[in-house]
SERO-4910 file (N, C-alpha, C, O; in steps of 0.05 Angstrom, whole numbers):
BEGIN
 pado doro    nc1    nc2    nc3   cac1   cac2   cac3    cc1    cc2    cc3    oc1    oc2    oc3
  Unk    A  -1957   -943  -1548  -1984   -938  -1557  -1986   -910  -1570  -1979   -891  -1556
  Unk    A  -1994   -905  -1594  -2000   -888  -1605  -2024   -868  -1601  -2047   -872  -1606
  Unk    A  -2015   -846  -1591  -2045   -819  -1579  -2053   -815  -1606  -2040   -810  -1626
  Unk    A  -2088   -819  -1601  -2105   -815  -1631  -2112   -783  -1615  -2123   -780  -1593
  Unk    A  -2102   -761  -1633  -2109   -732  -1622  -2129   -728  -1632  -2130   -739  -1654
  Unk    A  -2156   -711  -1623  -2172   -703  -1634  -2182   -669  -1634  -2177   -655  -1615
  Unk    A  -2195   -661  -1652  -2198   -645  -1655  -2222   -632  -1652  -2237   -641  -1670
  Unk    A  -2239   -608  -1635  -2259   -605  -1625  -2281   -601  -1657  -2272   -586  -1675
  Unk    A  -2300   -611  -1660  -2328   -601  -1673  -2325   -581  -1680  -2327   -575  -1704
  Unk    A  -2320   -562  -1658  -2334   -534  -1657  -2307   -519  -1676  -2304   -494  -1678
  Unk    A  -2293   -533  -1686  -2269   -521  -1694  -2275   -513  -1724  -2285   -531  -1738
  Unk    A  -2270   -490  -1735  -2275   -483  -1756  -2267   -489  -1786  -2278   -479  -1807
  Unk    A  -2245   -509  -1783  -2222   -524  -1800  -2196   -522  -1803  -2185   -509  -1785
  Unk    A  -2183   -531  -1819  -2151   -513  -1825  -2147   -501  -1813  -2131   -502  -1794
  Unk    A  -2169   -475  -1827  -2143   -444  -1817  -2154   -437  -1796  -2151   -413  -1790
  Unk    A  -2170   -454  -1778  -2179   -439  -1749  -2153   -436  -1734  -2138   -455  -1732
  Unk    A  -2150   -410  -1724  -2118   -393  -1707  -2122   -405  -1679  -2103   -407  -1663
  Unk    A  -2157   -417  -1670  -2154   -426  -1635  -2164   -446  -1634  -2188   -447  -1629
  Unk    A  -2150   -468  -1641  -2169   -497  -1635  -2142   -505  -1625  -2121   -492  -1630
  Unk    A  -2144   -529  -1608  -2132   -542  -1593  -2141   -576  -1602  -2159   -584  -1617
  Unk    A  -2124   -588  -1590  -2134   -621  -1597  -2124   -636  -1566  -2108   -627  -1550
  Unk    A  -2141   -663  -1565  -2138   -674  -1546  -2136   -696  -1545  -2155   -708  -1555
  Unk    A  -2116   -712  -1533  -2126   -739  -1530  -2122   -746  -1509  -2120   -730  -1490
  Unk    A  -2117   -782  -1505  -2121   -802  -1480  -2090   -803  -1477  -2073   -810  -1493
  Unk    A  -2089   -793  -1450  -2056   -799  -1448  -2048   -828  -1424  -2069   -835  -1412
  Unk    A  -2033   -839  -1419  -2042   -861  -1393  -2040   -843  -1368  -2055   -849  -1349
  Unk    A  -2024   -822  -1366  -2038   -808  -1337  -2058   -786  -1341  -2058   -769  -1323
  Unk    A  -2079   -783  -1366  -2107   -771  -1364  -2108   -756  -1389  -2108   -771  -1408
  Unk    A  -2110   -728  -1395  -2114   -723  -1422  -2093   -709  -1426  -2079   -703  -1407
  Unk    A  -2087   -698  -1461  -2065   -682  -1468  -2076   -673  -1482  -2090   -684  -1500
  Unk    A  -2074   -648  -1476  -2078   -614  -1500  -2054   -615  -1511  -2035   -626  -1501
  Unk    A  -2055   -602  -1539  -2042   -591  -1555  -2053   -578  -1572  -2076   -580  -1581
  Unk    A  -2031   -559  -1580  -2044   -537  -1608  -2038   -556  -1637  -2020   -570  -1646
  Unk    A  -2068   -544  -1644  -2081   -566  -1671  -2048   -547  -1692  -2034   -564  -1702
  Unk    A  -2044   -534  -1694  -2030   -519  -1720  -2000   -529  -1710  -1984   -530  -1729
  Unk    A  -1990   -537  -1684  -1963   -538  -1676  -1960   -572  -1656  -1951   -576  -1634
  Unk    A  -1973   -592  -1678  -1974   -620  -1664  -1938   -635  -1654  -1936   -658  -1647
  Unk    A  -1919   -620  -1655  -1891   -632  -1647  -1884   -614  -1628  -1866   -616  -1611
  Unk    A  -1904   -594  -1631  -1889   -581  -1594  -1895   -573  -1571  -1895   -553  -1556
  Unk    A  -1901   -596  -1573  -1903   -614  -1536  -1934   -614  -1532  -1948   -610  -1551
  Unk    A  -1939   -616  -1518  -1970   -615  -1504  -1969   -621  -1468  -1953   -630  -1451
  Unk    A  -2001   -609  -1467  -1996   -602  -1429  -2014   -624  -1420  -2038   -626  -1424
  Unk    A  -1998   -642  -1405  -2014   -665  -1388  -2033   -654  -1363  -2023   -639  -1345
  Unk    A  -2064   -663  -1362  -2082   -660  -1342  -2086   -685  -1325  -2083   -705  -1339
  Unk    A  -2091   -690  -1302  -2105   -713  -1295  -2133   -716  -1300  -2145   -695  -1303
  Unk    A  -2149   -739  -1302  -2178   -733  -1306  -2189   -716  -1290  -2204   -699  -1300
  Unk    A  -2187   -715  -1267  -2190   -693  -1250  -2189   -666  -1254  -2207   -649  -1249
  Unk    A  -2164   -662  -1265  -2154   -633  -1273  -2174   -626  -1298  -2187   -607  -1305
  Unk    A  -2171   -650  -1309  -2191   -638  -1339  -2213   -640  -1331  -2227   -623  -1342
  Unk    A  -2224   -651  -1319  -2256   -647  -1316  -2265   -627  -1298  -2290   -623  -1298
  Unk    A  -2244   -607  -1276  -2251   -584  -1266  -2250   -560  -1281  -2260   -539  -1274
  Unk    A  -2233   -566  -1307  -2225   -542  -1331  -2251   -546  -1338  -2268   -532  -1328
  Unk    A  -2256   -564  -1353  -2286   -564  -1360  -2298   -553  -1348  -2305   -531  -1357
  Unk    A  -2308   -561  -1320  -2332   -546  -1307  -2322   -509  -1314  -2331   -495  -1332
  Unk    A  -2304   -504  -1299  -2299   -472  -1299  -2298   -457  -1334  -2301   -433  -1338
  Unk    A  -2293   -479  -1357  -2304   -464  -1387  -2337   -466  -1382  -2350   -446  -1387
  Unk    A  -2351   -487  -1374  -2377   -490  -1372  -2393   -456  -1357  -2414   -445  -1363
  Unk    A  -2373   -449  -1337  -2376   -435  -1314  -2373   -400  -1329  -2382   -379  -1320
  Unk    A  -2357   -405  -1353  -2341   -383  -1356  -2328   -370  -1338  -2333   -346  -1335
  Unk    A  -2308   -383  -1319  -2286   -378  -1300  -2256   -374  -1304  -2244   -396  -1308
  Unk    A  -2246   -361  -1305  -2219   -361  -1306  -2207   -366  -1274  -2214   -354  -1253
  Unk    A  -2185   -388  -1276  -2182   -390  -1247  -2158   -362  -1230  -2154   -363  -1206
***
């Protein structure tokens, strides 16, 4: 199955230096950097990603 990555809205285009992309992985989501899509990306569980969420929501660093 092929990961459709996506890329946030808020991202400025091309030459934005901090956007990240995400997709559906089968054990939960995968980040990767939008400028460097062949090297590698970091697996979350839904779990994991939806507590990152809350704490950017939070402005928390853990």
């Amino acid at each position: 199955m092929a990961v459709q990555w996506r890329k946030s809205t808020h991202s400025s285009g091309v030459n934005d230096e901090h956007c990240v992309e995400l997709g559906r992985l089968a054990p939960g989501v995968g980040e990767r950097d939008s400028k460097d899509p062949d090297g590698g990306h970091l697996t979350l569980s839904v779990a994991q990603f939806a507590g990152l969420i809350e704490q950017v929501k939070q402005h928390r660093v853990p």
